[in-house]
N, C-alpha and C positions, 0 to 999 in steps of 0.2 A: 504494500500500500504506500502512496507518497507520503512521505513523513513520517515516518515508518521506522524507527531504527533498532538495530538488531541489539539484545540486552545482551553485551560482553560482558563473561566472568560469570555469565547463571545459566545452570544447563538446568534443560527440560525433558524431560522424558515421562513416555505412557506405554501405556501395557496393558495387556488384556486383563483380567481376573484367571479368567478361565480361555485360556488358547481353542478350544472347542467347546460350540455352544448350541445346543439342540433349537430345531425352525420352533418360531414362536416365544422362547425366551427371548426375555431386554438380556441387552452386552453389557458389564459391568467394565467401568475401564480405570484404572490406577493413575494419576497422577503425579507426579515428581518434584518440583521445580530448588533447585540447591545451590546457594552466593557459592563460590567453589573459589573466589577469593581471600583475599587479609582486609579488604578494605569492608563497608558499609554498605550498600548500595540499594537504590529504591527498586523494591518489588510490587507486583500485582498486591491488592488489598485482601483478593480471596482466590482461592482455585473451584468455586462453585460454580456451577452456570448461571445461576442468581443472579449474579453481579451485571450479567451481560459483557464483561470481562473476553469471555470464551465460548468461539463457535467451530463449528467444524464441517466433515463431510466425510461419504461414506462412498466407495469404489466397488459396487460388487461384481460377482463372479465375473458377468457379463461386457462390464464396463462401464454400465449406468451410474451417476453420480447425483446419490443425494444430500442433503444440507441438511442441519441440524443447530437449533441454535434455543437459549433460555426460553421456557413455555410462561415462565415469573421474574419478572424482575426485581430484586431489592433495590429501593434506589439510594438508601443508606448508606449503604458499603462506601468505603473510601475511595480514591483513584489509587493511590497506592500504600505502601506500609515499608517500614527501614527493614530490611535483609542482613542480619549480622552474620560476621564470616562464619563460613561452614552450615549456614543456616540450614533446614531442609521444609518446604512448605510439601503437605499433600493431603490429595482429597480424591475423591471416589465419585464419577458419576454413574449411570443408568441411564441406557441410551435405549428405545424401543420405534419411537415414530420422532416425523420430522415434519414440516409443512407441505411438503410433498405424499405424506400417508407412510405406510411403514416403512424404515431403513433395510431392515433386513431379510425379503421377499420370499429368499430362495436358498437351497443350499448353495455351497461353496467359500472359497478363500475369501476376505472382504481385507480390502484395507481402508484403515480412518485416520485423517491427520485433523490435527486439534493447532488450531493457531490461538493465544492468547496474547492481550497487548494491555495498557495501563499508561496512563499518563502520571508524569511529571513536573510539573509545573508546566510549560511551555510544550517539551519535550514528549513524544509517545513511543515508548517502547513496545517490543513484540519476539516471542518467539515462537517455532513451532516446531511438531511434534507427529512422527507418525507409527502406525503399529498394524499385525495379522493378527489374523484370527477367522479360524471356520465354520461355517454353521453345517449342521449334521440336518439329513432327512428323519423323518420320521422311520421308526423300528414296528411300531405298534400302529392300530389304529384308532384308539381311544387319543393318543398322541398326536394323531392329524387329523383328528375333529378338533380338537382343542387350540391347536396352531392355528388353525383357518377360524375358529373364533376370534381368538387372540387380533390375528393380520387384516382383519376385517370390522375391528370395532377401533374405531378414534377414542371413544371412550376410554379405554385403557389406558391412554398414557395418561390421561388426565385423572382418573382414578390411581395411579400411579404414585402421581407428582402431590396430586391434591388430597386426595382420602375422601374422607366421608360418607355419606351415604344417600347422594343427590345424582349419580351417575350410574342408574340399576344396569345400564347396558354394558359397561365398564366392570360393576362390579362382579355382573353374572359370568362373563367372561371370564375374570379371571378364577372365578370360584368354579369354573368347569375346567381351566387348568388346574386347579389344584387337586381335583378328582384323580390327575392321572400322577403314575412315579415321575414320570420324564420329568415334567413343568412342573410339579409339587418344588420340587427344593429351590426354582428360580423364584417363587412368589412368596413364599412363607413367609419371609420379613414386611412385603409390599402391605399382605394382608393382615398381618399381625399391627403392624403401625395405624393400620385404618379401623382396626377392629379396638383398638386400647386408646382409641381417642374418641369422648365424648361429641355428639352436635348435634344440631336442633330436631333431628328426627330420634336420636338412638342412646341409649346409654353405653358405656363405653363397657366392654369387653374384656377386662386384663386375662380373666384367665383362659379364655378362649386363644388370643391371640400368643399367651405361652406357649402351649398346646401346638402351635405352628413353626415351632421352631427346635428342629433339633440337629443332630450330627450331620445329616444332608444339607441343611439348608445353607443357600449360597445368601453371602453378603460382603459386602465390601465394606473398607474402613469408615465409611461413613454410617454406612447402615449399623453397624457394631455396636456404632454411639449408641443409634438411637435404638436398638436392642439394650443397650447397657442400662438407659434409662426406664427401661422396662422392668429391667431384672431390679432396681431401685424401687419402682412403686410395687412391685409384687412382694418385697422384701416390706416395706410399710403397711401393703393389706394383711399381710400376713399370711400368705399363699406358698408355706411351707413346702409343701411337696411341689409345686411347679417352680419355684426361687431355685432349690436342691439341684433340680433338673438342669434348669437352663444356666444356674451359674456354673456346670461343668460343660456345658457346649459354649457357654462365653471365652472360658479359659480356651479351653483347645483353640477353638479359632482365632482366638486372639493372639496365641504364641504361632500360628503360622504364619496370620500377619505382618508381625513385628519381624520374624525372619526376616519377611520381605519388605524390612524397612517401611511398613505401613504405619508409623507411630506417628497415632494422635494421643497425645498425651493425656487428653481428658478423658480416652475411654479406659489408657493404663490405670491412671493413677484412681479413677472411679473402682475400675474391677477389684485391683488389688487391695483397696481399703475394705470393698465386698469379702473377698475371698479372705482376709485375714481376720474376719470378725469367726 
C-alpha cells in the first residue's frame, strides 16, 4: 500500500492450529508478532480482528481468492502500543466465512496471508504473513450433511462471532454439527461460550456448556481464555464435578500451547492459581 512501510526489527509469523482440517470446520490460525530487537519500538495495539488492524485472504485449491476481514469492530483499541525488546505479542483467530460467503468451499491445500499494519503518529507501518493448510472431504455421511449445513448458512459465523440466541439458523446449524464426531470437537468451545452467556431470551447454561468441552475439543489461545473463565465461574457455582473435569482438559491443552509458544499470560497465571488451590 502507499505509505506503507515495512516494521524493521518485528517479525511476524502465522500458522495453522491444526495443519488438516475437516470440510465445514472454521481454520483456527496462530499468531506471532516479536521486537527481535535491543531497542523499543511501536507495535500494533492488538492482534485481534477487532481492531480492524488485520485482514486477509484465502487461495484455495482451485485458485479462487477470497477476502476476509473484522465482522466487529472495536473502535477503542489504540493505533498502536511500545514493543519492548524481545517482546512477543499473540493471538488466535477463527476464520469460517468472508463477505464473499464461505472461505473454505472444498477440499484441498489452501493458502492464507494475513497482512497487519498500525499507525504511528504520522507514520503507518505493516507486515505480512502467510501459511498451508488442508481441508479433508468428508469420511462419513452424517459429516456431509453437517458441512453442507454449516457452508450454506451465513448464520454461522455470526453465531460464531456473536453468541446468543437470536440467530436459530446459525444456531441449528451448528448444533447439527455437533451431533457428529468429525465437527463435535471444532465447535465445542463456539457453543459452550454461547451456551454460558446469559441474554434477553435464555438463561445462561454453565453446566451445559462444561459438558462440551473435553480432551477433543479444539481451541486456540484465545479460546483457552475464554474456556478459562468458565472453569472460574463453574468453580464459584460450585459445579464440582464438571470444575474436576474441565480443569484437567484446561491443563493438558494449555501445556501444548505454551510448547508452542502460545503464552497468554492471563490464561497461565489464571489456571495455575486454579490448579494450585
Amino acid at each position: 500500500d502507499e505509505g506503507l512501510q515495512k516494521a524493521a526489527g518485528i517479525s511476524f509469523e502465522i500458522e495453522p492450529l491444526l495443519e488438516v482440517v475437516p470440510l465445514g470446520a472454521p481454520v483456527r490460525i496462530n499468531i506471532r508478532l516479536k521486537n527481535t530487537t535491543d531497542q523499543t519500538l511501536p507495535g500494533p495495539s492488538s492482534l485481534s480482528l477487532k481492531t480492524g488492524n488485520i485482514h486477509g485472504k484465502v487461495v484455495d485449491p482451485v485458485g479462487r481468492i477470497r477476502a476476509f476481514h473484522p465482522l466487529i469492530l472495536c473502535m477503542d483499541q489504540g493505533e498502536y502500543q511500545p514493543l519492548e525488546p524481545g517482546q512477543t505479542l499473540t493471538h488466535g483467530i477463527t476464520l469460517l466465512r468472508g463477505p464473499e460467503g464461505t472461505l473454505f468451499p472444498l477440499a484441498g491445500v489452501y493458502r492464507l496471508k494475513i497482512d497487519i499494519s498500525w499507525h504511528f503518529g504520522p507514520m503507518r507501518f505493516g507486515l505480512a504473513g502467510e501459511t498451508h493448510f488442508m481441508i479433508t472431504n468428508p469420511s462419513q455421511e452424517d459429516h456431509a450433511k453437517a458441512a453442507i449445513r454449516i457452508l450454506s448458512t451465513p448464520d454461522a459465523l455470526l453465531t460464531l462471532v456473536v453468541g446468543g440466541d437470536h440467530l436459530p439458523e446459525g444456531i441449528q446449524a451448528i448444533n447439527y454439527a455437533l451431533k457428529t464426531s468429525v465437527l463435535r470437537p471444532h465447535y465445542g468451545i463456539i457453543e459452550a461460550k454461547r451456551l454460558a452467556r446469559k441474554s434477553d431470551r435464555s438463561e445462561a447454561d454453565l453446566k451445559a456448556a462444561l459438558m462440551l468441552l473435553d480432551d477433543d475439543t479444539v481451541m486456540s489461545g484465545a479460546e483457552l481464555k475464554h474456556a478459562t473463565e468458565l472453569l472460574i465461574e463453574a468453580k464459584e457455582a460450585q459445579l464440582t464435578e464438571e470444575f474436576n473435569k474441565v480443569r484437567r482438559v484446561l491443563q493438558q491443552k494449555a501445556d501444548k500451547l505454551w510448547v508452542a509458544k502460545e503464552t497468554e499470560e492471563i490464561v497461565k497465571k489464571r489456571l495455575l492459581a486454579i490448579l494450585k488451590e
